[in-house]
PAZAPA-4460 file (N, C-alpha, C; in steps of 0.05 Angstrom, whole numbers, plus 32768, in hexadecimal, padded with zeros to 4 digits):
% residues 215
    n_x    n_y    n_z   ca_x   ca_y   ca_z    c_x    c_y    c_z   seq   type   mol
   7FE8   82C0   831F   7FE7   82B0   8337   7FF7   82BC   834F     1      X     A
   800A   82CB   8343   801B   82D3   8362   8017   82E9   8369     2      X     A
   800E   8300   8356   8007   8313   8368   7FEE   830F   8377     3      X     A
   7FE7   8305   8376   7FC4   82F3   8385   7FD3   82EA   8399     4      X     A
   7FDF   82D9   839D   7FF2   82CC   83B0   7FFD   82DC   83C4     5      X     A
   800E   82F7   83B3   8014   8308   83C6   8001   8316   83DB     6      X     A
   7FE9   8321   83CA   7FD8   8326   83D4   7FC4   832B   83EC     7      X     A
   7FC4   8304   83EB   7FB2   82F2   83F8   7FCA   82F9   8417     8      X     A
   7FDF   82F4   840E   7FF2   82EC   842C   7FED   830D   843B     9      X     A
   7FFA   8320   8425   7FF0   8330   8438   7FDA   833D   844B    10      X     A
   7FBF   833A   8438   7FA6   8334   843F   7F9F   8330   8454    11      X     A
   7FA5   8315   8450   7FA7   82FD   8470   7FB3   8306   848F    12      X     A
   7FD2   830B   8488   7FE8   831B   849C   7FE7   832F   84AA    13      X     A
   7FD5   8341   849C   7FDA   835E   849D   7FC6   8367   84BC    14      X     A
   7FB5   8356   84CA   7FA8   835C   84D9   7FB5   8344   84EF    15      X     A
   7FD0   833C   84E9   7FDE   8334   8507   7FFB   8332   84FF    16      X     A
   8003   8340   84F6   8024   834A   84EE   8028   8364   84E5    17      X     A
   8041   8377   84F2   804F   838B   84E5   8049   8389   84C7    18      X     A
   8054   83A7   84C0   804F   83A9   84A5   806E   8397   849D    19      X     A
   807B   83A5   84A5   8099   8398   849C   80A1   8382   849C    20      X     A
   808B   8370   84B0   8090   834F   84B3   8080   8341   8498    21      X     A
   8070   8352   8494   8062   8345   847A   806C   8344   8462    22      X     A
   8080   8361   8460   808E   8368   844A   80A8   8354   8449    23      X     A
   80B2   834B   8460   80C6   8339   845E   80B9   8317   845F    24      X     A
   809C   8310   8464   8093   82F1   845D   8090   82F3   843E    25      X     A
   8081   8311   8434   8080   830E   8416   809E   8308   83FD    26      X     A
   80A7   8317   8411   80C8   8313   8400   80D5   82FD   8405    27      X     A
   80DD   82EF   8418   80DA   82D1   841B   80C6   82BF   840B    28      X     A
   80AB   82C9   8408   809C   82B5   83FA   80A1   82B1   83DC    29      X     A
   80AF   82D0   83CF   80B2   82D7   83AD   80CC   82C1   83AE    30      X     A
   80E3   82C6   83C3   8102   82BA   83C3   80FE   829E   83BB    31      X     A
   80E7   828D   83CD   80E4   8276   83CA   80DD   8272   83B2    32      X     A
   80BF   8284   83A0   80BC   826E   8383   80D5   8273   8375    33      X     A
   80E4   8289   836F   80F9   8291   8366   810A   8273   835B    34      X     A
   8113   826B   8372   811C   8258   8380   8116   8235   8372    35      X     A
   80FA   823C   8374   80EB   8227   8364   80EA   822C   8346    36      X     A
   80E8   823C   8337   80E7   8245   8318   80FF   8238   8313    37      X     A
   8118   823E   8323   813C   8236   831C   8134   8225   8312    38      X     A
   812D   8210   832E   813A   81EE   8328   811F   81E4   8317    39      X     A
   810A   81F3   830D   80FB   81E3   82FB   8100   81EC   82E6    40      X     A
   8116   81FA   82DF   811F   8209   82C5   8130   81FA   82BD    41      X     A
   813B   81F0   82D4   815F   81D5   82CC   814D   81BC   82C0    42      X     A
   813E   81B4   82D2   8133   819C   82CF   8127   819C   82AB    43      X     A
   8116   81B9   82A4   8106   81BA   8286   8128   81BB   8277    44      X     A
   813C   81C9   8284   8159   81CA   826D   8165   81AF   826C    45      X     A
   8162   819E   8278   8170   818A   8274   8169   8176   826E    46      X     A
   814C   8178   825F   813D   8164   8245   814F   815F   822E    47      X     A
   8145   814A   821E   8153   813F   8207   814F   814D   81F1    48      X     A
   8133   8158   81EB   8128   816C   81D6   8143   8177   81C9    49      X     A
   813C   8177   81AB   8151   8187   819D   814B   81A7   819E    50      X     A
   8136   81B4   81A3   812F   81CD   81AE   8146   81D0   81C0    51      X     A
   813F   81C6   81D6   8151   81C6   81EC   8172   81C3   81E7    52      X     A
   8177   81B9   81DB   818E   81B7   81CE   819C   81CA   81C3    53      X     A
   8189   81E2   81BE   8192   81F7   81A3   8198   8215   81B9    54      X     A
   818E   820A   81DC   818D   821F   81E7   81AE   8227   81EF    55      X     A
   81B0   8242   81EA   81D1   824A   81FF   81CC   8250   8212    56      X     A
   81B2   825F   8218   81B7   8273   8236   81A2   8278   8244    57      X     A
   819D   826E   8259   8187   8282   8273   818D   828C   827B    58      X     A
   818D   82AA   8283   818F   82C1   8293   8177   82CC   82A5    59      X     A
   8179   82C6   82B6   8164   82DD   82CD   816E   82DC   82DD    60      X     A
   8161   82FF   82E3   816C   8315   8301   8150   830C   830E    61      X     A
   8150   8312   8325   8138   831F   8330   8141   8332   8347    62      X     A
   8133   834E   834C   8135   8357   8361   811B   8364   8370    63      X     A
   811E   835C   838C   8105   8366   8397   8109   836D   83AF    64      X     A
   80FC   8387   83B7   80F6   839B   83CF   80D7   8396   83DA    65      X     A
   80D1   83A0   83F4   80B9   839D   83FF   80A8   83A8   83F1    66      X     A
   80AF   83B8   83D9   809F   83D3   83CC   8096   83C3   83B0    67      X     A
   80A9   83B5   83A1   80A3   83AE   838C   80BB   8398   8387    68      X     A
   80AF   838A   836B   80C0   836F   8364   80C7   8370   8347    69      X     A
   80DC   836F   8343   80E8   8368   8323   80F4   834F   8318    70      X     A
   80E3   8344   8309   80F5   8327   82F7   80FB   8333   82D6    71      X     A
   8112   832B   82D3   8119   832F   82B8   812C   8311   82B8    72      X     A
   8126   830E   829B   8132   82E8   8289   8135   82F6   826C    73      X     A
   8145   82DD   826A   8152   82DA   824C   8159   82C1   824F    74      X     A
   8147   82B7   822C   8155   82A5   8226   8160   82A3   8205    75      X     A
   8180   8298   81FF   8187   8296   81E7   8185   8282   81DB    76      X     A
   8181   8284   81C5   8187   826B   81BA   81A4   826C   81A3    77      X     A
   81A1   8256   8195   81C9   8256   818C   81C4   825C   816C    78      X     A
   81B1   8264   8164   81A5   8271   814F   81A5   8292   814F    79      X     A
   81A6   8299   8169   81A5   82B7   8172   8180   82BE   817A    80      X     A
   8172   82AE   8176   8157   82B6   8181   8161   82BA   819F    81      X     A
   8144   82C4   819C   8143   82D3   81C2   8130   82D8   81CB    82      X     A
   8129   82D0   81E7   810A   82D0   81F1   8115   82E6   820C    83      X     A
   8107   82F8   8212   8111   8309   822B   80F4   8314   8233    84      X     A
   80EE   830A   824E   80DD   8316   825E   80E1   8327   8276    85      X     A
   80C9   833D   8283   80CD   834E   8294   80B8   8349   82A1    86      X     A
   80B5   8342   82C3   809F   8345   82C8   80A6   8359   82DE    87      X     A
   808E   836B   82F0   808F   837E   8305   807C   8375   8306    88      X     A
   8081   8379   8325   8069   8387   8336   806C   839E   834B    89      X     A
   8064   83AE   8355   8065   83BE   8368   8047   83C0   837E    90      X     A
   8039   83A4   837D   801F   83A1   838B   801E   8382   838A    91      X     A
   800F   8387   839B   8003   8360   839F   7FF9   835B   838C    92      X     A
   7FE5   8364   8380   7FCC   8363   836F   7FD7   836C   8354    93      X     A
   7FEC   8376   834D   7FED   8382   8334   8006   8379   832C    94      X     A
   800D   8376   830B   802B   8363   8301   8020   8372   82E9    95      X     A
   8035   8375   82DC   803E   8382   82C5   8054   836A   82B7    96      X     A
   8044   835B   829B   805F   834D   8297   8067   8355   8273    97      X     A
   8080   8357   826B   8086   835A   824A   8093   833D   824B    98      X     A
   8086   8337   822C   809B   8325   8223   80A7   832A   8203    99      X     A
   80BC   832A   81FE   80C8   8332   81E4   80D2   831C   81DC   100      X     A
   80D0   8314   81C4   80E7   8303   81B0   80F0   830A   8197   101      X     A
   8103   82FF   8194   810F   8304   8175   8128   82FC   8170   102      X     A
   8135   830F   815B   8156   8300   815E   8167   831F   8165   103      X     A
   8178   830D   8172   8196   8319   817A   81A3   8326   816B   104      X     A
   81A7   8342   8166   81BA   834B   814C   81D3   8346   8152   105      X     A
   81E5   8341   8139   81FC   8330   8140   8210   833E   8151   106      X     A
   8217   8354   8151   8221   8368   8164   8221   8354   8186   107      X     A
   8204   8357   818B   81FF   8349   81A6   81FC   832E   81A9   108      X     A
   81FA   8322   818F   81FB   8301   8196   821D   82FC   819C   109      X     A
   8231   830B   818D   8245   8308   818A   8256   830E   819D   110      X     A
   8253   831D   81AF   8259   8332   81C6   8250   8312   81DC   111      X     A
   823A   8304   81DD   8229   82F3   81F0   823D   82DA   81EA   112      X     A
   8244   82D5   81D1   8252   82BC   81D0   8270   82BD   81DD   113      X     A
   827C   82DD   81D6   8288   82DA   81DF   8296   82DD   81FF   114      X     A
   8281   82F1   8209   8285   82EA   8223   8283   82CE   8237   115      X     A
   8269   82C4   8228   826A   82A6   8233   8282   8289   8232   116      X     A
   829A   8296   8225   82AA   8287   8219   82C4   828D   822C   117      X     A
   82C0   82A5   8238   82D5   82B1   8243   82E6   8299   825D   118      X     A
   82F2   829B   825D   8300   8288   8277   82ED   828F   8293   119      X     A
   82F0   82A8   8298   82E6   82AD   82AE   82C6   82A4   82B6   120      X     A
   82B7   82A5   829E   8297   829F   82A1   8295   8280   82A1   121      X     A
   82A3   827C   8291   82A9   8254   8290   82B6   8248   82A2   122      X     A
   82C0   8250   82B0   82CC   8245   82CF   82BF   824B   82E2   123      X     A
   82A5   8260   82E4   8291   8261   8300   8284   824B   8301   124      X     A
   8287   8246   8320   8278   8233   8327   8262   8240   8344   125      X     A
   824F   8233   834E   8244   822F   8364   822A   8247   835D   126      X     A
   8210   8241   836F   81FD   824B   837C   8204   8256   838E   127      X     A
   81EE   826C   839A   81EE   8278   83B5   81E2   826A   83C4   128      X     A
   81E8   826F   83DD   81D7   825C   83EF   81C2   826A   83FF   129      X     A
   81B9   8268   840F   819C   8271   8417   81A2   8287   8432   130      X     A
   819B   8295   842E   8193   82A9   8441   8193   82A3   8457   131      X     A
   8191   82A1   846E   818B   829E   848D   8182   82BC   8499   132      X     A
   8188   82CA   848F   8182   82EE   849B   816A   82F7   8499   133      X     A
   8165   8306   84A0   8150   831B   849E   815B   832D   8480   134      X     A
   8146   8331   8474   8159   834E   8465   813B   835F   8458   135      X     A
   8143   8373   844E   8130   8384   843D   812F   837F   841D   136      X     A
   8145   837D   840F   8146   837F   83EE   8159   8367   83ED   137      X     A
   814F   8358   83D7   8168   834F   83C4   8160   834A   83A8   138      X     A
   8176   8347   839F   817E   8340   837D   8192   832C   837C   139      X     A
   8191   8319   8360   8195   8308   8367   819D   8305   833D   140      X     A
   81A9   82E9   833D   81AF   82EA   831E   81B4   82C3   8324   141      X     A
   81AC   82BD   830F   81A6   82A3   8308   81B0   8299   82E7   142      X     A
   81C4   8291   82EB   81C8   8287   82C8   81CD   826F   82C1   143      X     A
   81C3   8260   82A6   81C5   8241   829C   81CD   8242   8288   144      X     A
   81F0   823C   827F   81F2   8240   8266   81F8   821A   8255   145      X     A
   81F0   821A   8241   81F6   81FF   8238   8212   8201   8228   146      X     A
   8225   81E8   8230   823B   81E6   8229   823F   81CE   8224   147      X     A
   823B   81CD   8203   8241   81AF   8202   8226   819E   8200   148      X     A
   822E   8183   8215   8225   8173   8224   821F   8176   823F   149      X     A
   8226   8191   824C   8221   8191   8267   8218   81AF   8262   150      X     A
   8209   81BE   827E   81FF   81CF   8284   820B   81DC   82A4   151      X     A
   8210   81F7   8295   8223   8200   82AE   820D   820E   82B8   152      X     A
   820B   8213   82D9   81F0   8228   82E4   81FE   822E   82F7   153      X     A
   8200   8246   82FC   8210   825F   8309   81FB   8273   8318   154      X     A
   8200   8281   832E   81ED   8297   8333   81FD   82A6   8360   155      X     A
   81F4   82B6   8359   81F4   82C7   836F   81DB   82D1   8376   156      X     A
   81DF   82E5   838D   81C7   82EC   83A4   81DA   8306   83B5   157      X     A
   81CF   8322   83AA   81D2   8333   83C2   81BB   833E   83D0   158      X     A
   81BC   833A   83ED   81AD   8345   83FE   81B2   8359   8406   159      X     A
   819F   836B   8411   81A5   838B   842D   8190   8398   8433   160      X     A
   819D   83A4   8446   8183   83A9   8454   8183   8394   8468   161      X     A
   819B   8381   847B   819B   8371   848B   81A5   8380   84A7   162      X     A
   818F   837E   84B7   8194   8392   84CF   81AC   8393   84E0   163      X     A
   81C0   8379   84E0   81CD   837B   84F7   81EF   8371   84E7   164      X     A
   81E5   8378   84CC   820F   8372   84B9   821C   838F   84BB   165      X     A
   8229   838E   84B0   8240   83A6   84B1   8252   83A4   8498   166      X     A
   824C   83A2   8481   8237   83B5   847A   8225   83AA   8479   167      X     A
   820B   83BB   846B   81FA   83A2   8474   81E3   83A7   8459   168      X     A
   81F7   8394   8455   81F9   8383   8431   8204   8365   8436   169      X     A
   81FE   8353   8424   8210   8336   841C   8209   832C   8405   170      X     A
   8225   832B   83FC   821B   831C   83DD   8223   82FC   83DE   171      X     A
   8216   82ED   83D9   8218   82CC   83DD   8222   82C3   83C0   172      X     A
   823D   82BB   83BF   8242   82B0   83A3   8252   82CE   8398   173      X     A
   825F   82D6   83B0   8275   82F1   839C   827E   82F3   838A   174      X     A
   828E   82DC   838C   8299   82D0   836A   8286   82D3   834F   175      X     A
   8278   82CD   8354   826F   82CD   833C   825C   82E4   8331   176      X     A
   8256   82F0   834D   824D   8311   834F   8256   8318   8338   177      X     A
   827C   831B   833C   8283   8330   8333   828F   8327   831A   178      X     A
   828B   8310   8315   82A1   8304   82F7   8279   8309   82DF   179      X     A
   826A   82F8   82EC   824E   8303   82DD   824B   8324   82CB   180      X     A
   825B   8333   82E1   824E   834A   82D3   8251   8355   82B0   181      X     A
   8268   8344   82A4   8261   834C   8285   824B   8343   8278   182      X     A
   8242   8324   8284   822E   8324   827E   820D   832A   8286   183      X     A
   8212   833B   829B   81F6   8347   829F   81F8   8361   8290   184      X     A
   8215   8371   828E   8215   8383   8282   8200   8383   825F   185      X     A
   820A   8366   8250   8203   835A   8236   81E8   8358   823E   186      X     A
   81DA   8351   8255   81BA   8356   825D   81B0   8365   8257   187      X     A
   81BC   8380   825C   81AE   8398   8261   81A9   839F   823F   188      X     A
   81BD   839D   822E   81BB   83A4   820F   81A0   8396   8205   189      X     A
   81A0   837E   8210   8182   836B   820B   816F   8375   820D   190      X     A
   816B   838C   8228   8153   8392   8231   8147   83B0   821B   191      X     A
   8163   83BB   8214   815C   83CF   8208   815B   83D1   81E0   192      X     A
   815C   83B2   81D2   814A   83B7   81C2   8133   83B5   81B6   193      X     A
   812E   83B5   819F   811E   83CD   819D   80FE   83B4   818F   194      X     A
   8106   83A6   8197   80ED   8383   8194   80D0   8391   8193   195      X     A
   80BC   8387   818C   809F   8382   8194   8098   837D   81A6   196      X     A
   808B   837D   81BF   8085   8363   81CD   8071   8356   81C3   197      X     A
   8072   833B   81CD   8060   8326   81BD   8046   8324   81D0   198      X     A
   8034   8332   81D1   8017   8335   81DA   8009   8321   81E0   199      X     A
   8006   8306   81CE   7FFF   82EB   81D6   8005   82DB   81E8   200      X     A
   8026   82E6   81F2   8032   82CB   81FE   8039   82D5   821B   201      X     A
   802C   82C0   8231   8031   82D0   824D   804E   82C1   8253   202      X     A
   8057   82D0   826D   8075   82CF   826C   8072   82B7   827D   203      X     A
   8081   82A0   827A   808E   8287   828A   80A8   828C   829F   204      X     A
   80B2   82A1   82A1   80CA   82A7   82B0   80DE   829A   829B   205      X     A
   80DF   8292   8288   80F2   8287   8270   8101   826C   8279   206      X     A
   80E0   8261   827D   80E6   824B   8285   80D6   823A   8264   207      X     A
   80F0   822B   8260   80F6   8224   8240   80E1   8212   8234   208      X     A
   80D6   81FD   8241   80C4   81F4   8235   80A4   81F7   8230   209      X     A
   80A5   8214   824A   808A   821C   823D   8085   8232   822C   210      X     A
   8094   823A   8222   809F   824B   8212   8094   8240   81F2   211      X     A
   8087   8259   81E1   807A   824E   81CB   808D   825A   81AB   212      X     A
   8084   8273   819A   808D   827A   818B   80B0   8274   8183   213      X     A
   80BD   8280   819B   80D4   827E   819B   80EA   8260   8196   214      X     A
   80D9   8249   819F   80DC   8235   8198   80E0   822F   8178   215      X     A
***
């Protein structure tokens, strides 16, 4: 649906707008569903389901340039299963998506529990807030971890490529920029083993209840 989407806008645009004005409505238009996946991801996490219950963790980055778009998710569960998708694109018309599941070798479930336990990750608080600028690229990190009876959701946003800052970069939600990074570091080990991907199942952005096998 969205690279069609993307597509279509540029399609449309391209014969009464800059190239670069289009490249910045398209990147605005990805920021927005982005945006929308979040809060319909809180809303599917904060069902009664005992599924839902068993989850620890949502993780997703996304980063995207005028050139191309990257989503990567994870989700854990308190069993050590694990659902982790990738989607790209580098065209309107064209998306590339993996989806992997399985379980967590204890090495990395153990490494995940315990970073999430840490003082510093359990005391972030707040969202980024919205853009007002112009810019060229951002990346961005979004996390929902379950604690308890309540659900903590944390996330940042760096932009650049904004014509008139100094530097001209901004990260929205610094704090948590920089306390996050053990656990994006614990991301990256996710991405690199060594799973199947599961061929049947198209990727949801790891959004939990439409989510099948892993369940």
């Amino acid at each position: 649906m969205e690279p069609s989407l993307y597509g279509t806008l540029s399609t449309s645009l391209s014969a009464l707008l800059p190239c670069k004005v289009i490249n910045a409505l398209i990147l605005a238009v990805k920021m927005l569903l982005t945006g929308l996946r979040f809060a319909f991801c809180i809303l599917c996490l904060a069902g009664p389901s005992s599924a839902q219950k068993s989850l620890l963790l949502r993780l997703a980055t996304d980063h995207a340039t005028p050139m191309a778009h990257e989503e990567k998710c994870v989700l854990v569960y308190s069993d050590a299963r694990y659902h982790f998708e990738r989607i790209f694109s580098d065209h309107p018309n064209h998306m590339k998506a993996t989806v992997v599941e399985g379980t967590l070798p204890d090495p990395q479930f153990a490494q995940l529990q315990s970073v999430l336990n840490t003082d510093e990750i359990k005391d972030l608080k707040g969202l980024p807030g919205i853009m007002r600028y112009p810019f060229r690229e951002f990346e961005s990190a979004d996390v929902l971890v379950h604690r308890g009876n309540s659900m903590q959701h944390v996330g940042y946003a760096n932009y650049f490529g904004i014509p008139w800052a100094e530097p001209r970069a901004i990260t929205l939600n610094e704090d948590v920029h920089k306390k996050l990074k053990p656990l994006l570091s614990w991301f990256k080990q996710v991405e690199r083993l060594k799973e199947q991907p599961v061929n049947n199942l198209s990727p949801s952005r790891c959004v939990h209840s439409q989510l099948g096998s892993v369940q």
